[in-house]
DSSP file (Angstrom, degrees, kcal/mol; ACC not computed):
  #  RESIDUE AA STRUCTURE BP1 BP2  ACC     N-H-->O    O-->H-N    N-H-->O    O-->H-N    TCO  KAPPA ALPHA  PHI   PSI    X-CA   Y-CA   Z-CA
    1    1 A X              0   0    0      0, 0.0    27,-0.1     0, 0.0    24,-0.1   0.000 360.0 360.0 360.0 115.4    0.0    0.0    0.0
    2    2 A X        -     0   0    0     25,-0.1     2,-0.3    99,-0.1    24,-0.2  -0.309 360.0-175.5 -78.2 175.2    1.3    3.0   -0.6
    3    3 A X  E     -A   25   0A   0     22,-1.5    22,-0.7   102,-0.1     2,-0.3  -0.843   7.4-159.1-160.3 114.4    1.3    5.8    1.8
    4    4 A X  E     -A   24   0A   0    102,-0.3     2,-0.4    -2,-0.3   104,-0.2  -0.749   3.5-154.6-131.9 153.1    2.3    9.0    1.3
    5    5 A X  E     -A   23   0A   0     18,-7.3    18,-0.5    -2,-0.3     2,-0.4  -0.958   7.1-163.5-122.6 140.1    3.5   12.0    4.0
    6    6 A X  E     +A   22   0A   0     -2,-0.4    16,-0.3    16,-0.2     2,-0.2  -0.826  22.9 156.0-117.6 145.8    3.3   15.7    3.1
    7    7 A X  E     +A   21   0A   0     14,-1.2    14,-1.5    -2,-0.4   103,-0.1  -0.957  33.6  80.4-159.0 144.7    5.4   18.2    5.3
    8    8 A X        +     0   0    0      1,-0.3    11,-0.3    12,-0.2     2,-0.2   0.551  59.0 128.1 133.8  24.0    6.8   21.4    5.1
    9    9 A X        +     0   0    0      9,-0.1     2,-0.3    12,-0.1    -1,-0.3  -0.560  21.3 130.4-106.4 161.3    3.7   23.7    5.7
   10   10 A X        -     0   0    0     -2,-0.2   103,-1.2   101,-0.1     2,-0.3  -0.984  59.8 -56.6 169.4 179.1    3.6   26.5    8.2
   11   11 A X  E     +b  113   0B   0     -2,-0.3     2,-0.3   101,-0.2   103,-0.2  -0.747  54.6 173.1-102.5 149.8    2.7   30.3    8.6
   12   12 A X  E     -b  114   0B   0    101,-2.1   103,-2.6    -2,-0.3     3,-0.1  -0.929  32.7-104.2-148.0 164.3    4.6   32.6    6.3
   13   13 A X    >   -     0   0    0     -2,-0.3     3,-1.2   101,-0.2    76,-0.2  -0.348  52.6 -82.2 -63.5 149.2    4.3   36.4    5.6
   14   14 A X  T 3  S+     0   0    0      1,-0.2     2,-1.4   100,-0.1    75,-0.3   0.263 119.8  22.1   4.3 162.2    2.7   37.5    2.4
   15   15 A X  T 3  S+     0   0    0     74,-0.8    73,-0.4    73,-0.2     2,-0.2   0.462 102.3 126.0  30.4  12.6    5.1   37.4   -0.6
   16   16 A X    <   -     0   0    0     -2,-1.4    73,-1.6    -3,-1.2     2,-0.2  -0.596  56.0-124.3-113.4 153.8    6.9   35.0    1.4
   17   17 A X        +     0   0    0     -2,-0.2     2,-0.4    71,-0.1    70,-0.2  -0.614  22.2 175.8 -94.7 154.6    8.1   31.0    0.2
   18   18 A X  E     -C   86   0C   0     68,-3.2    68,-1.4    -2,-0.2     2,-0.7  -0.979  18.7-145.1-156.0 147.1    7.5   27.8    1.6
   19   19 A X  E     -C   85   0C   0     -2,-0.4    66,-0.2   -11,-0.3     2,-0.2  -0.825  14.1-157.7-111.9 103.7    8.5   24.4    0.1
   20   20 A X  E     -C   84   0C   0     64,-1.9    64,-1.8    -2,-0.7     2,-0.3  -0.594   8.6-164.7 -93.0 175.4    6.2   21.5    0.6
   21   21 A X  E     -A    7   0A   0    -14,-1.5   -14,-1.2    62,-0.2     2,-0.3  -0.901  10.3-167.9-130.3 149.2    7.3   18.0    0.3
   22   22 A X  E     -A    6   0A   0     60,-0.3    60,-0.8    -2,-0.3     2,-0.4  -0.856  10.8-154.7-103.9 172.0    5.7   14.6    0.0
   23   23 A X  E     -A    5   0A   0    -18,-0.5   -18,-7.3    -2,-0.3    58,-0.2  -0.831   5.1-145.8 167.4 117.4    7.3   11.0    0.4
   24   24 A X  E     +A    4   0A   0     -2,-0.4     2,-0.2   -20,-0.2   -20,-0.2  -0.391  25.0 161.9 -70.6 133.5    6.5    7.7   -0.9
   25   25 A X  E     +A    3   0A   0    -22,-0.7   -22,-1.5    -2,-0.2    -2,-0.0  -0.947  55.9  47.6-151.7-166.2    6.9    4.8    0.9
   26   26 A X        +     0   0    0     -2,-0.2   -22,-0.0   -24,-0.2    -1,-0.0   0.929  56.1 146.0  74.3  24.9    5.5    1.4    0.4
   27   27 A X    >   -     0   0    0      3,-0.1     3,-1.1   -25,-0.1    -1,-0.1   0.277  56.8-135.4 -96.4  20.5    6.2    1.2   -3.6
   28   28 A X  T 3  S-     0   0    0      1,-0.3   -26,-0.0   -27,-0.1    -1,-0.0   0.765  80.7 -34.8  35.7  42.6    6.7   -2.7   -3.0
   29   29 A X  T 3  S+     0   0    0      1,-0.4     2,-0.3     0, 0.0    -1,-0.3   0.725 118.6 109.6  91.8  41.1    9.9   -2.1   -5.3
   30   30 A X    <   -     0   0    0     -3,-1.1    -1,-0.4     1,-0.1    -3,-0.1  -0.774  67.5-114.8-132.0 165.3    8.5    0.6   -7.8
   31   31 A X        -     0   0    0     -2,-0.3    -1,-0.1    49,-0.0     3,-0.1  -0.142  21.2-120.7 -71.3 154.3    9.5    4.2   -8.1
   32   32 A X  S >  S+     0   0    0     45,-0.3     3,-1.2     1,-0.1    45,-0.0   0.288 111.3  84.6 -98.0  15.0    6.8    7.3   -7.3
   33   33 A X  T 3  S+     0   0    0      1,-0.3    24,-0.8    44,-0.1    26,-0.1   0.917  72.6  60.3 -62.9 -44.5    8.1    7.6  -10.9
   34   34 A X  T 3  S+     0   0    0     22,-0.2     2,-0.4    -3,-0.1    -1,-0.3   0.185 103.1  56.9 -86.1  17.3    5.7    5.4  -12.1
   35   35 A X  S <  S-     0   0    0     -3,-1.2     2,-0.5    22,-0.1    66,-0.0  -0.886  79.9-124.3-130.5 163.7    2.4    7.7  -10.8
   36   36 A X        -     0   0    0     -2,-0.4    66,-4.2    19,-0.2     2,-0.5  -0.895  29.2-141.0-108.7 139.9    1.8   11.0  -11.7
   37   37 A X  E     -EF  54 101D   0     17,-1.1    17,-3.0    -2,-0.5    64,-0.2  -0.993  14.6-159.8-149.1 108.7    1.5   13.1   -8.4
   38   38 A X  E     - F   0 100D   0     62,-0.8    62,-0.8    -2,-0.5     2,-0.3  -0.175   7.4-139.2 -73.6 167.5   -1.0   15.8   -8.1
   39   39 A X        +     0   0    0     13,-0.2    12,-1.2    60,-0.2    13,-0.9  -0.916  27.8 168.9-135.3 136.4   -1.2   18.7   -5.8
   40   40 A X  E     -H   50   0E   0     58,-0.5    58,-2.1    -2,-0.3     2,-0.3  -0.848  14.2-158.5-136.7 163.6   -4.3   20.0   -4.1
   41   41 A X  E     -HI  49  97E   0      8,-1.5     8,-1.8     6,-0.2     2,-0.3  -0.949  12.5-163.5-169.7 161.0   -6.0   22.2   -1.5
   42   42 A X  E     - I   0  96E   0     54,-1.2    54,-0.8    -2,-0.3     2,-0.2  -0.970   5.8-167.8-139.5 107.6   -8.4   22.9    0.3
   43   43 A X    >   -     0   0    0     -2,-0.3     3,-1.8     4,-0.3    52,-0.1  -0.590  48.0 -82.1-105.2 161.0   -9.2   26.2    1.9
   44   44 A X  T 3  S+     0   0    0      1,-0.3    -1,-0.2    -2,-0.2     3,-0.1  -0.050 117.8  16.6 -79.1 163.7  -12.1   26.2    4.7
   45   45 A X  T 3  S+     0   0    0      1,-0.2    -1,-0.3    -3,-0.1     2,-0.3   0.582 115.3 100.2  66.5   3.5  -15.5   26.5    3.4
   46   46 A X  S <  S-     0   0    0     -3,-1.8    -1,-0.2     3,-0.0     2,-0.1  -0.926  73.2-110.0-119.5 142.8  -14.2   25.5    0.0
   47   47 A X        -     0   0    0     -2,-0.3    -4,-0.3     1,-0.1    -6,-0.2  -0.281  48.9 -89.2 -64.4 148.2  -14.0   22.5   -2.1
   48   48 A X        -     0   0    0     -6,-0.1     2,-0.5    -2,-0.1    -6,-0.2  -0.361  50.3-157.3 -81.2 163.5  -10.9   20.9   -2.6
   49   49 A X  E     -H   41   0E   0     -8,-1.8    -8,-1.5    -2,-0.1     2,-0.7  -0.952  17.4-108.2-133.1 113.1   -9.0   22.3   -5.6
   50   50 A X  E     +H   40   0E   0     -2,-0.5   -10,-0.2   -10,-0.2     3,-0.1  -0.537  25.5 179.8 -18.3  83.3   -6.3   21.2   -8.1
   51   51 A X        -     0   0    0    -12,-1.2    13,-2.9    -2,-0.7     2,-0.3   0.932  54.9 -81.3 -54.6 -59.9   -3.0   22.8   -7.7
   52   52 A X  E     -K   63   0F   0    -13,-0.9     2,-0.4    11,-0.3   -13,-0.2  -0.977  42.1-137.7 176.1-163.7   -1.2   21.2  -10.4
   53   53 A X  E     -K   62   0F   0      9,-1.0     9,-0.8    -2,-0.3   -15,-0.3  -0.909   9.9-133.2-168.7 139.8    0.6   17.7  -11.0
   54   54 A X  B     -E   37   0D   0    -17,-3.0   -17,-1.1    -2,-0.4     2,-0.4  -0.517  33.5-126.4 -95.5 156.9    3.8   16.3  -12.6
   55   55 A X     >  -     0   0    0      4,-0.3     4,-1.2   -19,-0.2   -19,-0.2  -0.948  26.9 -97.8-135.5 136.3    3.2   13.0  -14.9
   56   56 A X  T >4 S+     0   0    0     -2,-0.4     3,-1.9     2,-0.1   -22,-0.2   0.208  91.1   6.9 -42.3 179.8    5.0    9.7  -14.5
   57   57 A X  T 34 S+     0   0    0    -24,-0.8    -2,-0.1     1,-0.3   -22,-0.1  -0.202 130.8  25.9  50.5-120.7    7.8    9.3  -16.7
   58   58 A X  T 34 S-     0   0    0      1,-0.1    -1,-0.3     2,-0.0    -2,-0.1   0.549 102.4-130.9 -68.2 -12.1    9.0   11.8  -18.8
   59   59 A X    <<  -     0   0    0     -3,-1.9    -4,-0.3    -4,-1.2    -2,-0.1   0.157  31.3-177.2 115.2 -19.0    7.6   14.1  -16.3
   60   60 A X        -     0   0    0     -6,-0.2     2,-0.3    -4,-0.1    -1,-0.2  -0.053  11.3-155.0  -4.6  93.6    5.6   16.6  -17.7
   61   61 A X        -     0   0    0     -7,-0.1     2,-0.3    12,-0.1    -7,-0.2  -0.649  11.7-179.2-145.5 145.6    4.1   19.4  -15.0
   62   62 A X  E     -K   53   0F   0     -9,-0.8    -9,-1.0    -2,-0.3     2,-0.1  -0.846   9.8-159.5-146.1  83.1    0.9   21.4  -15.7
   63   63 A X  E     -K   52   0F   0     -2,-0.3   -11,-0.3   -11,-0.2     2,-0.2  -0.284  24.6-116.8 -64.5 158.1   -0.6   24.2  -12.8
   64   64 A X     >  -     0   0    0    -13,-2.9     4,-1.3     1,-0.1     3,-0.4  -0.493  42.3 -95.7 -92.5 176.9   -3.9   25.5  -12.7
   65   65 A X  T  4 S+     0   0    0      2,-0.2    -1,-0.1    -2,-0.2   -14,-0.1   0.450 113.0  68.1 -70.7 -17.9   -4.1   29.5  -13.3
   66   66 A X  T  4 S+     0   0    0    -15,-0.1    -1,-0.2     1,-0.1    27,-0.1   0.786 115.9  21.3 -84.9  -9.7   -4.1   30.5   -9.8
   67   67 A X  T >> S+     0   0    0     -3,-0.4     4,-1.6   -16,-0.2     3,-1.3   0.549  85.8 129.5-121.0 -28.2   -1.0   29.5   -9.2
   68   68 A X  T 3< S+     0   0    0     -4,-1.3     2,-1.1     1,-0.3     4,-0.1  -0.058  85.4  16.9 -26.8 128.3    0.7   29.4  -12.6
   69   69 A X  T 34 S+     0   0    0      2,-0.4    -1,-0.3     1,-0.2    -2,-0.1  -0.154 125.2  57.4  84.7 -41.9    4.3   31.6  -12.6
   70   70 A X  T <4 S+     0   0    0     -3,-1.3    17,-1.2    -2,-1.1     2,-0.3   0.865 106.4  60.8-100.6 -59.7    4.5   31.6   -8.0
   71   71 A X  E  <  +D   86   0C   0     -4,-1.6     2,-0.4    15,-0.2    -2,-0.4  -0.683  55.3 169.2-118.7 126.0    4.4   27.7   -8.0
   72   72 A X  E     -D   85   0C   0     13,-3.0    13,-2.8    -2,-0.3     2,-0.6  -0.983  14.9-161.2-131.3 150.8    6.6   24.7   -9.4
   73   73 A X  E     +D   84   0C   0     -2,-0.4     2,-0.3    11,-0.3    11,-0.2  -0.923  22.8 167.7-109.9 113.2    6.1   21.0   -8.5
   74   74 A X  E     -D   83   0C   0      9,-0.7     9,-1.5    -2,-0.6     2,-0.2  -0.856  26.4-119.2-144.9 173.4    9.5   18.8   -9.4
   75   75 A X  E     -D   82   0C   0     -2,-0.3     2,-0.3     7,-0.2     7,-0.2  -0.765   6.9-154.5-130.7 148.3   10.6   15.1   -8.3
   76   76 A X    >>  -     0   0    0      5,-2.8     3,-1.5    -2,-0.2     4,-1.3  -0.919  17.9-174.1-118.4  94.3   13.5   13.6   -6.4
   77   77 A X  G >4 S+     0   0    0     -2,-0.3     3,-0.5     2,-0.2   -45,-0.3   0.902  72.0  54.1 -70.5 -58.8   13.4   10.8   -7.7
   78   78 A X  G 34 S+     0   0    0      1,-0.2    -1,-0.2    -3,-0.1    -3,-0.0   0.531 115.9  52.3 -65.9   4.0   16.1    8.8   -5.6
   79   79 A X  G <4 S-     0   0    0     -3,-1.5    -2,-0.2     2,-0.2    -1,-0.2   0.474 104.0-128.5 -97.6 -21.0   14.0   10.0   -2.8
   80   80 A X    <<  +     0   0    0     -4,-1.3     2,-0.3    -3,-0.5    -3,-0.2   0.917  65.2 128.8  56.5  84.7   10.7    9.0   -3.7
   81   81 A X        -     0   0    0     -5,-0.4    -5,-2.8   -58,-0.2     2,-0.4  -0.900  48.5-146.0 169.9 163.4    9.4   12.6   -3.2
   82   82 A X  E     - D   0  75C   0    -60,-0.8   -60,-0.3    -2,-0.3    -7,-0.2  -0.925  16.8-143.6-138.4  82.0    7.6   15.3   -4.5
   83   83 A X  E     - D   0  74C   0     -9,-1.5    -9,-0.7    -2,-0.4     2,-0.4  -0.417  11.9-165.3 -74.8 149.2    8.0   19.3   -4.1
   84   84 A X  E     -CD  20  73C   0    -64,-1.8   -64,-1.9   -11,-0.2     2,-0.6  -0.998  13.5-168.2 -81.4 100.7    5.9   21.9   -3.9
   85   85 A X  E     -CD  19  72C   0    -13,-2.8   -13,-3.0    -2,-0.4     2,-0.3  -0.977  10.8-172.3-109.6 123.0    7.9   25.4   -4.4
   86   86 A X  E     +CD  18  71C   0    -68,-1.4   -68,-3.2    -2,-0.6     3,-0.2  -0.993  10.8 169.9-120.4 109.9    5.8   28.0   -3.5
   87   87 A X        +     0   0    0    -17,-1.2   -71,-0.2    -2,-0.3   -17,-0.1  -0.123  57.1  26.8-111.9-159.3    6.8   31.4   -4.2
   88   88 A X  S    S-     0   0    0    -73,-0.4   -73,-0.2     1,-0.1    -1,-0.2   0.630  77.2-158.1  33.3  41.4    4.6   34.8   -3.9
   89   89 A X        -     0   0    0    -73,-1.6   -74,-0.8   -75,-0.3   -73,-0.2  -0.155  12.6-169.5 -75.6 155.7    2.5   33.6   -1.5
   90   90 A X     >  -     0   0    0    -76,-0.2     4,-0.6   -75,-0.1    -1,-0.1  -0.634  29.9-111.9-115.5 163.7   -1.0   35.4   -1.2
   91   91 A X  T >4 S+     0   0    0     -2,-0.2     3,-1.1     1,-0.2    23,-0.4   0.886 122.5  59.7 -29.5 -61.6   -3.9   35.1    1.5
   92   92 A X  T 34 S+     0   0    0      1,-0.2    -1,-0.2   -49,-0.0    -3,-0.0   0.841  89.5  68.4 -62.4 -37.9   -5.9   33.7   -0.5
   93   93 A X  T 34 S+     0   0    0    -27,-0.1    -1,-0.2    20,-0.1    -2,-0.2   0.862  74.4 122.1 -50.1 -33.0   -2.9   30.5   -1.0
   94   94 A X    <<  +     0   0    0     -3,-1.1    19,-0.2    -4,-0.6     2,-0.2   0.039  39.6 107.8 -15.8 103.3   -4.1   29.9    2.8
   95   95 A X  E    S- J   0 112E   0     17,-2.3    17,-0.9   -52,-0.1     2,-0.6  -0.903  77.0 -95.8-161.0-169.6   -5.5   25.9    2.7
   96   96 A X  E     -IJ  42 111E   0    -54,-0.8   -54,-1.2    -2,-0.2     2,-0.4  -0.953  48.5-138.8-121.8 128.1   -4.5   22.9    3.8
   97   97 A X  E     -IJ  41 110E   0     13,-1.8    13,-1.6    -2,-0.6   -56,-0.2  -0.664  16.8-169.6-109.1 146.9   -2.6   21.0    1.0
   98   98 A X        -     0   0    0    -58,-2.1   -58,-0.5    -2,-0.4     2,-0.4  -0.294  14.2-144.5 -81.8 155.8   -2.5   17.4   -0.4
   99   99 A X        -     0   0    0    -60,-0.2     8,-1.1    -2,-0.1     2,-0.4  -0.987  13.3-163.5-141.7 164.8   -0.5   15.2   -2.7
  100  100 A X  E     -FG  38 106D   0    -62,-0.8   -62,-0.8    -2,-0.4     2,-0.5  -0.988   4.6-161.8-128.0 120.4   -2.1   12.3   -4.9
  101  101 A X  E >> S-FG  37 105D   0      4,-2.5     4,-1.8    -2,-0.4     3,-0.6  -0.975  75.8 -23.9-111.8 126.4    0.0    9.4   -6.6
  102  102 A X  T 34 S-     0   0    0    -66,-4.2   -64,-0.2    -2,-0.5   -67,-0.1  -0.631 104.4 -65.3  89.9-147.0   -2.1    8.0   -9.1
  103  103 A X  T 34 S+     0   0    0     -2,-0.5    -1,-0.2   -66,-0.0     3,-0.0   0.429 130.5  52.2-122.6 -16.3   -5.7    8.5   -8.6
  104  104 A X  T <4 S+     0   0    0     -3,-0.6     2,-0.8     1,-0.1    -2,-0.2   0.764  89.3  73.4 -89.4 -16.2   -6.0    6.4   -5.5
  105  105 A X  E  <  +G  101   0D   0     -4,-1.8    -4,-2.5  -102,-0.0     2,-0.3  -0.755  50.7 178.9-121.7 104.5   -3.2    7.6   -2.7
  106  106 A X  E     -G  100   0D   0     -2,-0.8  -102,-0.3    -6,-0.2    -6,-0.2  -0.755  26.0-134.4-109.9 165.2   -3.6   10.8   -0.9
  107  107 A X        -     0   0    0     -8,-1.1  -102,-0.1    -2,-0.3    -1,-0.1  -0.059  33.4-100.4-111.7-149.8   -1.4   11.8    1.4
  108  108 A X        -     0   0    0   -104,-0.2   -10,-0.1     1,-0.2  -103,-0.1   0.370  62.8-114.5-123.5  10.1   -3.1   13.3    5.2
  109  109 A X        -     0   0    0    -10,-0.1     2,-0.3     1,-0.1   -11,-0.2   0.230  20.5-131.0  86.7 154.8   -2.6   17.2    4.0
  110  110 A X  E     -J   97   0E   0    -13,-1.6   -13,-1.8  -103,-0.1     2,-0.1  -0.942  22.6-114.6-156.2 144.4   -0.2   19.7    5.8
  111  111 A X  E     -J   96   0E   0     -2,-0.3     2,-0.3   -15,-0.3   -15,-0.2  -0.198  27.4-177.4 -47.4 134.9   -1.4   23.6    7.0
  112  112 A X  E     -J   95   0E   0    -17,-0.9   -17,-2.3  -103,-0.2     2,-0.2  -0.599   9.9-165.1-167.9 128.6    0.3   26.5    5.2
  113  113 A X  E     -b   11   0B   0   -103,-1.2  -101,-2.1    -2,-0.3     2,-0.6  -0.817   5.5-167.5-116.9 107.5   -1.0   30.0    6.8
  114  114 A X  E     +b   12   0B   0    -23,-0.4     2,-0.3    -2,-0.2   -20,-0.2  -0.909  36.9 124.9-131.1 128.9   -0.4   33.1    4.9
  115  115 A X              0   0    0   -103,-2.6    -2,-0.0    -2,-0.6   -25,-0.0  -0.970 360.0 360.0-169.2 115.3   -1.0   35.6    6.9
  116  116 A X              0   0    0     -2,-0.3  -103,-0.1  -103,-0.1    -1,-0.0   0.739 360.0 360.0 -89.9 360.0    0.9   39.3    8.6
């Protein structure tokens, strides 16, 4: 089963960066290579949302508009892990964000506060 852990969330200033992370374990001898790994959030009173998401293999990585140009999502591959780089952060970025491998394996969300 895989089982994936998101960290790296926290309160930050306005305009200010924060890096999230996820980490595979449990790939019973496979790679997180071989899923494509979403990012999502979910801010209160809101549905949860599609940040953007990197595609197995070759690797391809695709943001939604809110986030386009402030956010990139890249792979460590000999880590079995997954960033978030999140730059310019707004108010609004305030949720609590996810990772996905595949379509079945969420990870349990981590806080990130933007806020003066």
């Amino acid at each position: 089963q895989v089982q994936l852990v998101e960290s790296g969330g926290g309160l930050v200033q306005p305009g200010g960066s924060l890096r999230l992370s996820c980490a595979a374990s449990g790939l019973s001898g496979y790679t997180l290579d071989i899923y494509a790994v979403g990012w999502f959030r979910q801010a209160p009173g809101k549905e949860r949302e599609g940040v953007g998401c990197i595609m197995g293999g070759g690797g391809r990585v695709y943001y939604t508009d809110p986030v386009k140009g402030r956010f990139t999502i890249a792979r460590d591959s000999t880590k079995n892990t997954v960033y978030l780089q999140m730059n310019s952060l707004k108010p609004e970025d305030t949720a609590v964000y996810y990772c996905r491998a595949g379509f079945s394996f969420w990870g349990q969300g981590t806080q990130v506060t933007v806020s003066s």
